[in-house]
N, C-alpha and C positions, 0 to 999 in steps of 0.2 A: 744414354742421353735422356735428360729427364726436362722434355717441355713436351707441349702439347698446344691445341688451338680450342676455344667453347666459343658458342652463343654468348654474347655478354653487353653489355651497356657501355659505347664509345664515345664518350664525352658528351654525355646527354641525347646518345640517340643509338639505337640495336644496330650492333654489328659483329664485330670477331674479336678474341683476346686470345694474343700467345702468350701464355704463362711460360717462365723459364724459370728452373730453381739451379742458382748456378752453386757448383761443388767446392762452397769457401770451406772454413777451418769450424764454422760454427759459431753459435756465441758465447759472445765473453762471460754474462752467466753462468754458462755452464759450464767453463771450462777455468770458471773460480770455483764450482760446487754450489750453482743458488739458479741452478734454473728454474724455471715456469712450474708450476706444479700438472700444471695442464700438458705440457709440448715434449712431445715426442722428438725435434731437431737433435737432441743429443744423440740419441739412435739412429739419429737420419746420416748427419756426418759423415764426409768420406772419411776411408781410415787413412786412406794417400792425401796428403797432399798436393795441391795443384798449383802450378806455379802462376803469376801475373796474365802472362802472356797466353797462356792455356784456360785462364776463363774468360780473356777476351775473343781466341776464337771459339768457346765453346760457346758464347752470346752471337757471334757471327756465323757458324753452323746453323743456329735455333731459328734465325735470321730470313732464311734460304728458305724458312717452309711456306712464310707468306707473300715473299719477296717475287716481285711484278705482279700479284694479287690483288685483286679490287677490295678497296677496303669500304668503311673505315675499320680501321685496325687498332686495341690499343695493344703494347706491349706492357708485359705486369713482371718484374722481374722481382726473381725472391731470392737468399739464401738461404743459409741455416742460423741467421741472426739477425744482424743489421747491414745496409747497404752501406752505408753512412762509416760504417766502424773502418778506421784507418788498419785494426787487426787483419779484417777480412780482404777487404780492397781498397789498394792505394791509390788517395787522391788521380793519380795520371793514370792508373787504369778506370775509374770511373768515367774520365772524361775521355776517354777513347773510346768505352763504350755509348758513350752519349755521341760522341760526332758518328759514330754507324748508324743510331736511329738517326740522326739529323739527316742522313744520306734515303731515307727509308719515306718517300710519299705520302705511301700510304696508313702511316701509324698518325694517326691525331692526338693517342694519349698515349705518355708514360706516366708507369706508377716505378716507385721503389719504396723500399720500407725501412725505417730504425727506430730502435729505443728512442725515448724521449729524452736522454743525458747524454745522445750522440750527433744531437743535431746541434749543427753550425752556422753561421749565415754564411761563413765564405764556403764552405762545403758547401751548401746548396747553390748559391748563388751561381758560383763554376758553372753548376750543371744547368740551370735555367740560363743563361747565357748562348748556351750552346743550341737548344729546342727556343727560341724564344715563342715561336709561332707554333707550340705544342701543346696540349693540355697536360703540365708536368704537374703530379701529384707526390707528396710522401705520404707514406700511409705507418702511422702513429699506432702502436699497439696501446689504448688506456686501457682497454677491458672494463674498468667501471670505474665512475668518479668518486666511490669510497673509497678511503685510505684502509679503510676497514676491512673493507670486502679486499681490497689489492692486497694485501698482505696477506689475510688469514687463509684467502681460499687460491689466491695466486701464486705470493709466492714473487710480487712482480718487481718490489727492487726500486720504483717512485711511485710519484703522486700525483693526484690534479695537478696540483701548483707546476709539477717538473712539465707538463702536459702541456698547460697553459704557456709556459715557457717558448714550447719546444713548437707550436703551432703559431704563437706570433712571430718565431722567428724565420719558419718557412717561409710567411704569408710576405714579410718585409724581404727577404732574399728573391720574392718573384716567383713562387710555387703555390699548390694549392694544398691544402690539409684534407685527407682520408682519415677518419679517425673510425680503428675497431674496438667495437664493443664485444664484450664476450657472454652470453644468454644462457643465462644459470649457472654459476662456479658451482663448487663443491659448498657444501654444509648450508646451502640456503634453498628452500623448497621451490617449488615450481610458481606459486605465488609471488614469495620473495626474488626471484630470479626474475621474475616480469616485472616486478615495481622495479628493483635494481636498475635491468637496463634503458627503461624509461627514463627513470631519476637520470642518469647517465648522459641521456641524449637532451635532457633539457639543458644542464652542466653545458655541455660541452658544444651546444650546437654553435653560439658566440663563436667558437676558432675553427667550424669544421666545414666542408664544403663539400662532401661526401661521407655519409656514414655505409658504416660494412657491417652489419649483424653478425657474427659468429657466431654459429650453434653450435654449442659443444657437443663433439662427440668423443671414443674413447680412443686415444692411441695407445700404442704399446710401450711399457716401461715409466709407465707415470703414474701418477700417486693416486690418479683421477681412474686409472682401470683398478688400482688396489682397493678402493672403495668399490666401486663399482664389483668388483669380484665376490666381494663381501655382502652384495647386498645392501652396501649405504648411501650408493649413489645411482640413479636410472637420468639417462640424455635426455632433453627436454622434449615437451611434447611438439611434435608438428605443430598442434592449434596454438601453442605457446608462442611461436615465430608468427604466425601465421599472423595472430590478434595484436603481435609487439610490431610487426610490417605496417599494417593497415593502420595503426594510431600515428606512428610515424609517420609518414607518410601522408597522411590528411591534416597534420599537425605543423610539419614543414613542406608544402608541396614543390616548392623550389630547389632544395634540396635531393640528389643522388641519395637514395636508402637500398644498398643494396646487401646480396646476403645469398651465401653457396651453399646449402644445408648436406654439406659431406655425409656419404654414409645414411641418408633418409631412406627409413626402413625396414632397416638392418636394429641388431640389439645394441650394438657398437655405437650407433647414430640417435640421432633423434625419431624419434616414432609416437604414433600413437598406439593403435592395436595390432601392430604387427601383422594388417592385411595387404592386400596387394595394392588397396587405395591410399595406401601413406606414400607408396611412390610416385600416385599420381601428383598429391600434393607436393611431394620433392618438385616436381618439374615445374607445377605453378610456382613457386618462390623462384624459378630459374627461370621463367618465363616474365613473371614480372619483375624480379633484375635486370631484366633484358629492355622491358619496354620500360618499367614504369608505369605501369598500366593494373591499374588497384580491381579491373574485372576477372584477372585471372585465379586474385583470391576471394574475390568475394561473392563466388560463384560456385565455390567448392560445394559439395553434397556435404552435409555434417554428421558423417558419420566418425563413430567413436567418441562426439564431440560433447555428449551428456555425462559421459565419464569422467573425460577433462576438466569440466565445469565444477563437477564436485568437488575433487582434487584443489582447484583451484579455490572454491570459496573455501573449504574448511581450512587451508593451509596446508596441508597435510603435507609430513616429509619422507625422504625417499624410502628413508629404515620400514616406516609404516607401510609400504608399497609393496612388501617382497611380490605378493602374488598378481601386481597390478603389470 
């Protein structure tokens, strides 16, 4: 069974998220041959299939860990694709699982996720009917508002425009727009990966109500550890998030900026020197997704932080880094 509960940010204020990743077919992506260059979900995939009825009560198991628990609570559900995708789950099982949160107090937020050429306004709309008195989000994968950058280093299949699309038509079905950005792709330096996902959150802020940083790390079986194997590609630096948090976030203060930095630490994740204090800074970026509260980063010691700085003014790219 694969959910779990964190610390996290509940509709504007610190409280609990039960993450659930329920066991669909996967997506449709990858199961044309054109996935994510980045996403590991191909591999994640069960090999069985599940039937309807078997991932409504595997959402109603997941259910049970916070259930009579003092919240507030959000619930964050994932698949291995889109929520939204009639492949994965059908209309009337979505909205079965929607009337079990409705039955559920103590959840103030749901999140689910889809492509941006899956969303519907009657598809959403259903489900915002059913929570009306809930903070219902979908959470939009753009990764970056280049066409340029989406395609060469993602891999990702649309565009702003589809993006744009696909967030006014939550916003009018009665949902609110989470929109992820992805911080540093492949082939653009650590410089270019910070202008990137700024450019990105000026774009996009107009349809978004919640942004979600994504720090890339490396998963297995993607094109992003093939580089990375080689030497051509290293995860972003800590100070990288760190300095793209803090601009956001004093830049839209109204605005949810939030961001899970998987893996900080680790060679697989984002780091800086690979000492024990990259962890601490992992847990600041989880502490200020939590509150919101911009003293947890701008209080960090700076260390490794003259290294990054060079990096960062000269440009420098990853191939140039081996030994860094």
């Amino acid at each position: 069974m694969t959910y779990w509960t964190a610390e996290d940010n509940v509709a504007g204020r610190p409280g609990t998220a039960l993450f659930v990743i329920l066991p669909t077919v996967g997506c449709y992506r990858f199961r044309i041959g054109k996935a994510c260059y980045m996403c590991s979900y191909p591999a994640d995939a069960p090999k069985v299939k599940w039937s309807q009825d078997e991932l409504v009560n595997y959402l109603r198991e997941a259910l049970r860990k916070i259930e009579g628990r003092e919240g507030p609570f959000a619930v964050r559900i994932f698949t291995s694709g889109s929520f939204l995708d009639n492949g994965e789950l059908k209309p009337e099982t979505r909205r079965r699982m929607f009337e079990l949160l409705s039955g559920m107090e103590n959840v103030e937020e749901i999140v689910v996720e889809s492509r941006s050429e899956l969303v519907r306004y009657d598809a959403v709309r259903e489900l915002a009917d059913v929570v009306p008195d809930r903070h219902f989000e979908v959470a939009i994968g753009l990764e970056t508002a280049s066409d340029d950058v989406a395609e060469v280093s993602i891999n990702k299949g649309n565009t702003f425009s589809d993006f744009v699309r696909a967030s006014e038509t939550v916003r009018k079905a009665g949902a609110r727009v989470k929109t992820y950005l992805l911080l540093k792709p492949i082939f653009l330096s650590e410089r270019d990966g910070m202008v990137d996902v700024r450019e990105s959150i000026l774009r996009a802020e107009p349809y978004t109500d919640t942004f979600s940083i994504n720090i890339t790390d490396i998963q297995r079986g993607t094109l992003y550890e093939r580089l990375w194997e080689r030497n051509e590609y290293r995860p972003p630096w800590l100070w990288s998030a760190v300095d793209v948090l803090i601009w956001a976030k004093k830049r839209f203060p109204d605005k949810r900026i939030l961001s899970d930095p998987v893996g900080a630490g680790s060679v697989r994740g984002p780091h800086n020197c690979l000492t024990e204090y990259d962890r601490v800074i992992g847990r600041a970026i989880k502490k200020f997704s939590a509150t919101q509260d911009l003293s947890y980063l701008e209080n960090l010691r700076p260390e490794c932080r003259e290294r990054w700085s060079y990096i960062v003014e000269k440009g420098l790219l990853d191939w140039q880094l081996v030994t860094w």
